[in-house]
C-alpha positions as a printed Julia matrix, in Angstrom:
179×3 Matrix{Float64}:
   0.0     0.0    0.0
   1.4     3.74  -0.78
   1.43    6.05   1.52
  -1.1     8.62   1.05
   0.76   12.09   0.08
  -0.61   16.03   0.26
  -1.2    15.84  -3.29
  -3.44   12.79  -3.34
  -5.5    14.35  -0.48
  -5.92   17.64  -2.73
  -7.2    15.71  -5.44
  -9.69   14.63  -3.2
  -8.31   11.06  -1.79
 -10.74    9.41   0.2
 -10.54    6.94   2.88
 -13.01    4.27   2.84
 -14.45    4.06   6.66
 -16.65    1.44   7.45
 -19.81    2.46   9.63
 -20.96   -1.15   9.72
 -18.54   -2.4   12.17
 -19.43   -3.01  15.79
 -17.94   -3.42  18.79
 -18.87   -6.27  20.9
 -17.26   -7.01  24.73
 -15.93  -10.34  25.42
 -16.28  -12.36  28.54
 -16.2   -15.76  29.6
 -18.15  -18.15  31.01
 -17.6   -21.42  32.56
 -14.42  -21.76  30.13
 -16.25  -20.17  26.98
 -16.1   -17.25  25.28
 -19.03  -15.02  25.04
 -19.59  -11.32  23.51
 -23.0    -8.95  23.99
 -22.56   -5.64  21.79
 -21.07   -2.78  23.8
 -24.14   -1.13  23.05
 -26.47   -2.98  25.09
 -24.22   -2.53  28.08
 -24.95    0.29  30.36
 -21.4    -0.32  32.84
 -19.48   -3.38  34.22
 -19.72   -3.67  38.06
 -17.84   -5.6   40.16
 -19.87   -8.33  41.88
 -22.15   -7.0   44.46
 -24.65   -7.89  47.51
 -27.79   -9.33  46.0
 -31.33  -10.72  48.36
 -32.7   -13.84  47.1
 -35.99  -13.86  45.52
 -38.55  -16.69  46.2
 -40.15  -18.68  43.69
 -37.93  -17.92  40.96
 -35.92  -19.94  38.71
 -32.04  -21.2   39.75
 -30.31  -19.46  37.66
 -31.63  -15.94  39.43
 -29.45  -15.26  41.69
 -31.73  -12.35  43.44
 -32.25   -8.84  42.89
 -29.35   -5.99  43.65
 -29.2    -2.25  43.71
 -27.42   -0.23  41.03
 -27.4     3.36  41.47
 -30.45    3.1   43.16
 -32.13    0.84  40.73
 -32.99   -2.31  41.76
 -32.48   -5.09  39.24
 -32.77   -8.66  38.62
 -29.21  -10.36  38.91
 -28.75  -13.59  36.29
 -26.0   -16.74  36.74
 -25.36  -16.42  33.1
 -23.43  -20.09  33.89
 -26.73  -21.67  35.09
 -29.16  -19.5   32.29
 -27.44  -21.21  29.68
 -27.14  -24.43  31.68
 -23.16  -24.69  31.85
 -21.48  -25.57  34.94
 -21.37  -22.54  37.12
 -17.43  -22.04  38.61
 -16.85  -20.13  41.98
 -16.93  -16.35  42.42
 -13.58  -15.08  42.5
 -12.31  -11.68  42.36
 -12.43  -11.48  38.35
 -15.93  -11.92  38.54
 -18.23   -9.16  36.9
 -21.75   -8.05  36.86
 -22.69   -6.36  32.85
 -25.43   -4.38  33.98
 -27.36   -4.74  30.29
 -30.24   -2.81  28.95
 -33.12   -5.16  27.4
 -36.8    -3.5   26.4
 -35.78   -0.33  28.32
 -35.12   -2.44  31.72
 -31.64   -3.04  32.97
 -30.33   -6.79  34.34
 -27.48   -8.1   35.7
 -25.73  -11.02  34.08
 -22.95  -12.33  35.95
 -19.72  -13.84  34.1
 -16.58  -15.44  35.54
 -14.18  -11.78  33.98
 -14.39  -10.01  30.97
 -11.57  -10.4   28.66
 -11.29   -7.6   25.9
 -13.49   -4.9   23.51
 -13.23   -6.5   20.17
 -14.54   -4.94  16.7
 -16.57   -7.47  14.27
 -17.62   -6.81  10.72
 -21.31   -8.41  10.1
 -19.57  -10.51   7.22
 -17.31  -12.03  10.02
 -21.09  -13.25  12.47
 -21.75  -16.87  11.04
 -24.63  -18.58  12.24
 -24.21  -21.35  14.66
 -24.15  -24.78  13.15
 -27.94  -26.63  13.81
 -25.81  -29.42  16.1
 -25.26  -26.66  18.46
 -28.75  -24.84  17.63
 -30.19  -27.86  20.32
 -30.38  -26.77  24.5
 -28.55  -23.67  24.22
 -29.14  -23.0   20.4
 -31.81  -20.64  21.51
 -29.61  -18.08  22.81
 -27.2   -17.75  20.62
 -27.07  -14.99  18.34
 -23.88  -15.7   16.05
 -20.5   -16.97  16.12
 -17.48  -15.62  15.15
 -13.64  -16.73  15.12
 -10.76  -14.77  16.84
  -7.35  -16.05  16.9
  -7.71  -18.82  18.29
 -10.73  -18.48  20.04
 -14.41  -18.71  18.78
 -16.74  -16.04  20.27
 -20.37  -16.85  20.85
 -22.62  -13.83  20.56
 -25.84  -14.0   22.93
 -29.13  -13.53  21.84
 -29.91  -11.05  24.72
 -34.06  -11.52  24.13
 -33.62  -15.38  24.98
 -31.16  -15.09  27.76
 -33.75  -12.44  29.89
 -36.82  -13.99  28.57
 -39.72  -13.14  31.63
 -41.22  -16.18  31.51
 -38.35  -18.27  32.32
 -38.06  -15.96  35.56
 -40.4   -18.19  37.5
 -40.42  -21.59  38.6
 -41.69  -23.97  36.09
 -43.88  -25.41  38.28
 -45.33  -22.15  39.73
 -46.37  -20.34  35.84
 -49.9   -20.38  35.33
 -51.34  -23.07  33.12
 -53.31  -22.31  30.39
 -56.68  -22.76  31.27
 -58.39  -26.06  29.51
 -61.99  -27.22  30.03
 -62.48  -30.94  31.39
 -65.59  -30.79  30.35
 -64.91  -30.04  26.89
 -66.68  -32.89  24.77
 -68.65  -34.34  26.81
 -72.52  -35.22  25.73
């Protein structure tokens, strides 16, 4: 590649600048690598006190206080039904903004802010579409590393909040049929 001179950029050089690209924040997870966009992330926290809620699923870990907000605090290890590793001090809390609420998604440490062309997001192969196909958004390689990108509207899904057992049924007549 030459070097751009004076002369080129008064004949009205141009560089090309891509406004496609994103930027995406890595993390990991029981030993994987995840990314959300940097734009659904409001701030990373370090982890925090949080009160248990009853009656809500396992991988809820309770509800904390964020600048006087109080939000709903996610294992993102038990969510997507990985084994969940201790808390140690390089644990994080993404505080992420879904459907104008904010949630806290807790990961084992967050590794790096890496940029990703939408030509480089492949969807994930149907063998890993199965349990935890749901939630995943793309995939993209990195050195040597393979970033999974999280469908955010799966992981904080409401209904999955509550125990399975305790969500209302739909209600079906028994006596539906019957002469």
């Amino acid at each position: 590649d030459a070097l751009a001179t004076e002369e080129d950029y008064e004949h009205g050089y141009k560089r090309e600048v891509r406004r496609d690209l994103e930027q995406y924040v890595a993390f990991r997870v029981s030993g994987e690598s995840y990314g959300l966009s940097i734009a659904q992330i409001s701030e990373i926290s370090k982890v925090f006190d949080t009160t248990p809620v009853p009656r809500t699923s396992d991988f809820v870990i309770g509800i904390g206080n964020v600048r006087g907000s109080v939000i709903p605090i996610i294992d993102l290890a038990r969510r997507l039904r990985l084994q969940p590793r201790p808390v140690d001090r390089d644990a994080r809390v993404l505080i992420v903004r879904h459907e104008d609420e904010l949630y806290g998604l807790l990961v084992d440490e967050v590794l790096y802010v890496v940029t990703i062309a939408p030509e480089d997001l492949e969807e994930a192969p149907g063998a890993i579409a199965g349990s935890r196909g749901e939630y995943i958004r793309a995939l993209t390689r990195l050195e040597n590393d393979i970033l999974i990108v999280l469908e955010l509207s799966t992981v904080l899904a409401a209904r999955d909040f509550v125990k399975a057992e305790l969500r209302p049924r739909a209600f079906t007549s028994t006596k539906a049929g019957r002469v």
